[in-house]
C-alpha positions as CSV (number, residue, x, y, z in Angstrom):
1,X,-11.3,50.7,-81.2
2,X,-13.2,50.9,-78.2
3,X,-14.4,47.5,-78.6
4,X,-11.0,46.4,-78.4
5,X,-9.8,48.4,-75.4
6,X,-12.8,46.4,-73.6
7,X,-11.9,43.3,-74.7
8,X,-7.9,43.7,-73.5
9,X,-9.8,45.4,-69.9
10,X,-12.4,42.7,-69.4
11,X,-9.1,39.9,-70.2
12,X,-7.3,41.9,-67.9
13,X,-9.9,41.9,-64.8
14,X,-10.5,38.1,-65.6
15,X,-7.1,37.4,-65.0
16,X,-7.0,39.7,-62.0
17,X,-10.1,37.2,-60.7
18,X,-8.4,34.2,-61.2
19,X,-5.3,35.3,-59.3
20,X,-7.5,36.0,-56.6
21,X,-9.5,33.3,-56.7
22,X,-6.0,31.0,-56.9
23,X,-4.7,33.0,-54.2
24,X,-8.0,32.3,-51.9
25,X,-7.5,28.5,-52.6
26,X,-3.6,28.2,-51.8
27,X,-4.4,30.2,-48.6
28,X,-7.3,27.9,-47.9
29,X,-5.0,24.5,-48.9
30,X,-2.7,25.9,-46.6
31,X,-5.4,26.6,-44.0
32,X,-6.1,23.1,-44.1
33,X,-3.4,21.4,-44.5
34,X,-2.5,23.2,-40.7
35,X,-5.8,22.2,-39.3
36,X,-5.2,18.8,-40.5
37,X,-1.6,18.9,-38.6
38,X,-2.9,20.1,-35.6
39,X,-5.6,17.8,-35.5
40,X,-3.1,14.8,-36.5
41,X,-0.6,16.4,-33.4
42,X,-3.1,16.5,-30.8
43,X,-4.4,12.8,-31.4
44,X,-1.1,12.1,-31.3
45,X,-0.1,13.6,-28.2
46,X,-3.4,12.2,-26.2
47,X,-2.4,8.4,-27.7
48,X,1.0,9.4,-26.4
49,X,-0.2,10.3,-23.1
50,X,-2.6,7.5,-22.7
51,X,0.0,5.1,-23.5
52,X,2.7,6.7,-21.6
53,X,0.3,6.7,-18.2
54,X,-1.1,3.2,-18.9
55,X,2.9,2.1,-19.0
56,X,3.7,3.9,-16.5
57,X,0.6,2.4,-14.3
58,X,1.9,-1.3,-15.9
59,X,5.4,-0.4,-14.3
60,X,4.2,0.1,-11.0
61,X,2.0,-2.8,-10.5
62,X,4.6,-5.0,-11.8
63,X,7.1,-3.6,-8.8
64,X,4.3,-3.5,-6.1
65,X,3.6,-6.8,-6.8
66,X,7.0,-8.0,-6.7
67,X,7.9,-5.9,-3.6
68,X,4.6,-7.6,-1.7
69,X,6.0,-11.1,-2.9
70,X,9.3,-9.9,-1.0
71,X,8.1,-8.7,1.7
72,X,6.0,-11.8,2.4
73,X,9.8,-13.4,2.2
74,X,10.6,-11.0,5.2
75,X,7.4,-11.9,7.2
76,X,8.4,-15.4,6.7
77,X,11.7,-15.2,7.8
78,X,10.5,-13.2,10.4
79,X,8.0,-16.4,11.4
80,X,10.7,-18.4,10.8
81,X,13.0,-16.8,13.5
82,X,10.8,-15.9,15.9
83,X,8.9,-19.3,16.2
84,X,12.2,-21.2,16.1
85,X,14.4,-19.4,18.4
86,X,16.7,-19.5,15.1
87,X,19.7,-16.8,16.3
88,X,20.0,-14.5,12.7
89,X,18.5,-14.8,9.5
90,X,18.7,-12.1,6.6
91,X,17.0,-11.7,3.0
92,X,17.8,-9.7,0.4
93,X,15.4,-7.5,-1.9
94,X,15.6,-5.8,-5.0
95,X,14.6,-2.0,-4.5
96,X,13.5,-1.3,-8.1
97,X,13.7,2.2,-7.2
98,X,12.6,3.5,-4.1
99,X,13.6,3.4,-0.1
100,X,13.4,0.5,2.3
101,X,14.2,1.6,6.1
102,X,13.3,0.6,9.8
103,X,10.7,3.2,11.6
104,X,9.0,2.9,14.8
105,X,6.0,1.3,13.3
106,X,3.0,1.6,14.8
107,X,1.7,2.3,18.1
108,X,-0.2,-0.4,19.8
109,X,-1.7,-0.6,23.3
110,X,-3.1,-3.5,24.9
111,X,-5.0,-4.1,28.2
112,X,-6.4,-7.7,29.1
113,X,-9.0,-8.0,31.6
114,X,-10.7,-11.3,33.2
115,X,-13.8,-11.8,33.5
116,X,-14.1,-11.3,37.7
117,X,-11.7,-7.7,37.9
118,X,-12.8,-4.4,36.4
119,X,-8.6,-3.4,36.7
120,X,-6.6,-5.0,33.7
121,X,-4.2,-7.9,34.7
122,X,-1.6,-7.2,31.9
123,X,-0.5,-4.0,30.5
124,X,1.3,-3.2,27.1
125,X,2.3,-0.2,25.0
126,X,4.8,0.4,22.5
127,X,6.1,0.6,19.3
128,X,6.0,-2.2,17.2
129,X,8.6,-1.3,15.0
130,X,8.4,-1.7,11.1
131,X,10.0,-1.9,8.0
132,X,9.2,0.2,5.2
133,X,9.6,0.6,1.6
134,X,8.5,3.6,0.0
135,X,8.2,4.9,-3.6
136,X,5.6,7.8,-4.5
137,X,2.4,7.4,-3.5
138,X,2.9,4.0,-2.2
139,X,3.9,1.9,0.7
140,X,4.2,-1.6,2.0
141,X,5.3,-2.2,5.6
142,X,5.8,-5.1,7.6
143,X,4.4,-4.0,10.9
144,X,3.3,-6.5,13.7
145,X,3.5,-9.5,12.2
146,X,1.3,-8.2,9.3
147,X,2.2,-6.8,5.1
148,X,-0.1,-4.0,4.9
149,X,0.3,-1.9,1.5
150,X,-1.4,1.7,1.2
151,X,-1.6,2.9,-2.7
152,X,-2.8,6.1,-3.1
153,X,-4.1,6.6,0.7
154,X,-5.8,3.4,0.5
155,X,-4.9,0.5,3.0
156,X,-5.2,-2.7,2.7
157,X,-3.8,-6.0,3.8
158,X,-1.3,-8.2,2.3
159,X,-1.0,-11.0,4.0
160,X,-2.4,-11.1,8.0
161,X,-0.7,-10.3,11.6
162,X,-0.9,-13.6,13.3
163,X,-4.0,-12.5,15.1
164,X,-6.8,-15.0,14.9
165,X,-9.5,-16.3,16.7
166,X,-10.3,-20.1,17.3
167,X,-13.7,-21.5,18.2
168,X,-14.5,-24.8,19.5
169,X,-17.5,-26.1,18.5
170,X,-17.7,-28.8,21.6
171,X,-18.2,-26.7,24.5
172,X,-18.7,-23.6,22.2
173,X,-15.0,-21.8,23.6
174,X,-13.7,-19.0,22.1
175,X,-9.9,-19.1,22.0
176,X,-8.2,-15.8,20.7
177,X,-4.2,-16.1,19.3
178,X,-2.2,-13.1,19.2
179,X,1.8,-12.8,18.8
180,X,3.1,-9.3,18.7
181,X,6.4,-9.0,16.7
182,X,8.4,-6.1,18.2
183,X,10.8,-5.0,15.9
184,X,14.1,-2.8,17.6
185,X,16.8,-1.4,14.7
186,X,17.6,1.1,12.1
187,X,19.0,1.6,8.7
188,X,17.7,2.8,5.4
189,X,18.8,2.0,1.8
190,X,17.3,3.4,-2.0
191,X,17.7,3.5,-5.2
192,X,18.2,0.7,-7.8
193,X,20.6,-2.0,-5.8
194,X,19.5,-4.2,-3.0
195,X,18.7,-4.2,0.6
196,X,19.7,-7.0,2.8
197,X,17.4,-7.4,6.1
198,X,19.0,-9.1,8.4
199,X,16.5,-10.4,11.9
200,X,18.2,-11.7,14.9
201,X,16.1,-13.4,17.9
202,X,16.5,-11.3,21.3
203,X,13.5,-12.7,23.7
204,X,10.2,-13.8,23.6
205,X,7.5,-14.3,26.5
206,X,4.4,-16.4,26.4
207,X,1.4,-15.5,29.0
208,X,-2.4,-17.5,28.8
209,X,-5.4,-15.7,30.3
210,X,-8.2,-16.5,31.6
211,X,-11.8,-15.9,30.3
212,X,-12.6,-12.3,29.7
213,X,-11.7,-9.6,27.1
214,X,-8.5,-8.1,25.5
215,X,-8.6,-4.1,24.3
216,X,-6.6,-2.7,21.8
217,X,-5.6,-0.3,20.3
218,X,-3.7,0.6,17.5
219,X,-2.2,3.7,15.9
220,X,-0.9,3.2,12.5
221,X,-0.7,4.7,9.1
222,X,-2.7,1.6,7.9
223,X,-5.4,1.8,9.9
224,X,-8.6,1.4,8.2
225,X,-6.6,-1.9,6.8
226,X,-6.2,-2.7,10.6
227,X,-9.8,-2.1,11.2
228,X,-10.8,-4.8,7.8
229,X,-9.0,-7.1,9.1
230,X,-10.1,-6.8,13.1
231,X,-13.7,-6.8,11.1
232,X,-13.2,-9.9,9.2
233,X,-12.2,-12.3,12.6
234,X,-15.7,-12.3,13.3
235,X,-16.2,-14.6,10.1
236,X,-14.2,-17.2,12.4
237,X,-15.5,-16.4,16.2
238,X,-18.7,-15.2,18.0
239,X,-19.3,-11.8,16.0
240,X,-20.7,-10.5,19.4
241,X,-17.9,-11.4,20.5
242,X,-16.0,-8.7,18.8
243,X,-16.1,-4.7,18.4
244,X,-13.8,-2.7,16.6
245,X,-14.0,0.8,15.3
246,X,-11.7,3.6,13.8
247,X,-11.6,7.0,14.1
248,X,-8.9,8.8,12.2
249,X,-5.3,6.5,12.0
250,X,-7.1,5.3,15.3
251,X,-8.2,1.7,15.7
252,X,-9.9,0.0,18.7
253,X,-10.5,-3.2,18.7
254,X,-12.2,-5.4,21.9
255,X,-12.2,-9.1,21.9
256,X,-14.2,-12.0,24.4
257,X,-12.4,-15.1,25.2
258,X,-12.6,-17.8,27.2
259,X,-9.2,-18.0,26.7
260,X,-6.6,-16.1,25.7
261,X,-2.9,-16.9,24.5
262,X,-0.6,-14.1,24.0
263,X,3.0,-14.6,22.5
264,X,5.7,-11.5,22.5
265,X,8.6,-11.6,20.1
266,X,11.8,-9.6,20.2
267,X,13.6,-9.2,17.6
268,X,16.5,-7.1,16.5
269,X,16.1,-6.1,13.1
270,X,18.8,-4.3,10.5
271,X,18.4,-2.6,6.6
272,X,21.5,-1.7,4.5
């Protein structure tokens, strides 16, 4: 009799084991079937967000690049204006998002000297005026002549100022070029339509100097671009011919010539 009652006990406490030990694997199937989940989610959301930055990165090279192909439209419309006396010209761009407006540009101070004075024989500051498009952390302006694009707090250039330096070989001359394109206007425009830039002629003045030296300087939000490309005309002159340095949104920039031609442009200039 006893024998019996210990079988139907020990049946009893095996049954009561395997419960458990089902028990212990359901909790640990589900256990792992959540860690599984998670581990599925997270790879999921790091693909996700890799893909979605990459995209988004994809998206705004694509509209940097097509807003530095239209602004090199404005600088040659600009060209094309100033150079032929032409009275208006206007060019429309697609914002893609963003702002476009006319600022005051930067500021930009020049003194010529000749070689036989220590006192400057011309004189010019001012604000070159500029026009602007904006969108985050990037910018591309058409200031003096030049496209200058700053991504992320770095300059650079887009396509040049007409600033260059000729050098004839023959009697070893150093000819410098500059035309400064003064820009006077407002307006501002954003969002997803188009902007229509309109550029009408108002003056222009041509003066020639002597041999000696130009100094400027220029105060701009581009200006370690300013300083590259101030750098890279001694590739086409005398290099000692040139000194250039930059200190802050600060560049200076003195030039040697033997001769000097200096072209201004006025231009009246209109975003809406």
């Amino acid at each position: 009799m006893s024998s019996g009652i210990s079988r139907v006990m020990h049946h009893k406490k095996w049954k009561k084991e395997e419960r458990e030990k089902m028990g212990e694997r359901g909790v640990s199937n589900v256990l792992g079937y959540t860690l599984i989940l998670g581990v599925v989610v997270l790879v999921l959301t790091l693909v996700f967000a890799h893909t979605y930055s990459m995209v988004t990165q994809a998206k705004d090279k694509v509209r940097y690049e097509s807003m530095a192909q239209g602004f090199e439209k404005i600088q040659n419309m600009v060209n094309y204006v100033a150079y032929s006396g032409t009275p208006k010209r206007y060019v429309r761009i697609l914002l893609n998002e963003g702002s476009m407006s006319v600022t005051r540009g930067c500021w930009l101070n020049l003194s010529v000297y000749s070689s036989t004075s220590q006192a400057p024989v011309y004189n010019l500051s001012t604000y070159t005026g500029a026009i602007v498009y904006s969108y985050g952390s990037y910018s591309i302006a058409f200031e003096n002549g030049g496209v200058w694009l700053n991504s992320h707090g770095y300059p650079t250039v887009v396509s040049p100022p007409r600033i260059f330096i000729y050098k004839k070989i023959i009697n070893n001359q150093t000819i410098f070029f500059m035309a400064l394109t003064i820009l006077r206007g407002n307006g501002s425009v954003g969002g997803n339509g188009f902007a229509d830039i309109s550029v009408m002629f108002n003056s222009s003045k041509v003066k020639v100097f002597g041999p000696g030296c130009v100094r400027i300087n220029v105060t701009s939000d581009y200006a370690s671009a300013w300083y590259d490309y101030f750098d890279s005309l001694k590739n086409s002159g005398n290099t000692a011919a040139i000194q250039a340095t930059i200190k802050g949104k600060n560049v200076s920039a003195t030039i040697y010539f033997s001769e000097m031609v200096l072209t201004v442009y006025n231009l009246n200039v209109s975003v809406t």
